[in-house]
C-alpha positions in Angstrom: -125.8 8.1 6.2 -128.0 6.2 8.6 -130.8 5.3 6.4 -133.6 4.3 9.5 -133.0 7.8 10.4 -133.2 9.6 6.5 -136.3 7.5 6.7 -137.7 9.0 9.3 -137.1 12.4 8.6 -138.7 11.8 5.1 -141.7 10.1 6.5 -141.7 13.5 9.5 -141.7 16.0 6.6 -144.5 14.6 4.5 -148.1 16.4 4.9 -150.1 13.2 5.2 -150.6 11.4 8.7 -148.6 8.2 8.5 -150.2 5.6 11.4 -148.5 1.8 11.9 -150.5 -0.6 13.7 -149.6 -4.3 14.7 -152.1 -7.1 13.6 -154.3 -6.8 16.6 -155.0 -3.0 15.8 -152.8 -1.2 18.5 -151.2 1.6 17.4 -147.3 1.3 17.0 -146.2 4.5 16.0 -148.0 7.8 14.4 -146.4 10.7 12.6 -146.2 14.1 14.0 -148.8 15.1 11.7 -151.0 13.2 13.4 -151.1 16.1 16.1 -152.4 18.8 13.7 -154.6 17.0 11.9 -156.5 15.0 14.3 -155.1 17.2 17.7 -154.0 13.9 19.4 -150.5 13.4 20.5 -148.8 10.2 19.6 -148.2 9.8 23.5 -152.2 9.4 24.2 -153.0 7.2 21.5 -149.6 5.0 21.2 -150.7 1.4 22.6 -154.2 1.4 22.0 -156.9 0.3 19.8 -157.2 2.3 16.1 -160.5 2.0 16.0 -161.0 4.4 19.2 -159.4 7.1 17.4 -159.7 6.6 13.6 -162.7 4.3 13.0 -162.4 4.4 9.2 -158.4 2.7 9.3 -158.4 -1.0 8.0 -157.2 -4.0 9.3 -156.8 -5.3 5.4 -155.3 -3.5 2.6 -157.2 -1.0 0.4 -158.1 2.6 -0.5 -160.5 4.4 1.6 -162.4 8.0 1.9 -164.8 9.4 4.5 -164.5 11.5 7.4 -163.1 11.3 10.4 -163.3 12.5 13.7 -161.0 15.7 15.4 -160.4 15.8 18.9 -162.4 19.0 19.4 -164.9 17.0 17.8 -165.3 18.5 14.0 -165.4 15.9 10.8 -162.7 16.1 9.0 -162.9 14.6 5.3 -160.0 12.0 4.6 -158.7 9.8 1.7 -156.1 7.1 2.7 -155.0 3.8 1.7 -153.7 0.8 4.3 -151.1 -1.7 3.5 -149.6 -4.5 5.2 -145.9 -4.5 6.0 -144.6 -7.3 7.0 -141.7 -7.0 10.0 -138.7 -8.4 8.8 -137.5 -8.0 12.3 -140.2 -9.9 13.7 -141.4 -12.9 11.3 -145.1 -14.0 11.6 -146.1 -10.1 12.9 -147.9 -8.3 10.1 -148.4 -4.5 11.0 -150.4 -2.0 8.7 -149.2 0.9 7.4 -151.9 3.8 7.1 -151.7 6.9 4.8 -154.0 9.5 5.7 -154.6 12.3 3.7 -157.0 15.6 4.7 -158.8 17.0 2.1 -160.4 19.9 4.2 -158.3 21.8 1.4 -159.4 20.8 -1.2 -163.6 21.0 -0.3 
């Protein structure tokens, strides 16, 4: 079993928007999720800042709430937490790790 792919496909399959950014904010990698919750494709917002696209993510981590913004332009209310994970590949880099989670649902 190649575990960095199991991985993935776990991390794919999960309802909440998983977002990794490096330590200077620039987004690394976004789940698919990310597409039908915010209506952004990974291939726009890969390589730019966070804090165009999803102004509440942290650059620290922590547990969060409060809306953010769709494409289209409609709030969307959102829990999440941010950790840092460091990048045993790449000592000295520290990227975050954001889990975002809608709660249009649940209102």
């Amino acid at each position: 079993i190649n575990q960095d792919l199991l991985l993935l496909d776990i991390i794919e399959s999960l309802v909440e928007c998983i977002i990794i950014t490096d330590e200077n904010g620039l987004i690394v990698y976004a789940s698919k999720v990310v597409e039908h919750i915010f209506g952004f494709p990974f291939d726009i917002i890969k390589g730019t800042n966070s804090k165009s696209w999803f102004s509440m993510l942290m650059s620290r981590s922590g547990i969060w709430t409060g809306m953010l913004t769709h494409r289209d332009g409609h709030l969307i209310p959102m829990n999440g937490s941010t950790s840092i994970t460091p990048d045993h590949a790449h000592p000295g880099c520290m990227p975050f790790t954001h889990v975002i989670h809608d709660l249009t649902v649940q209102k």
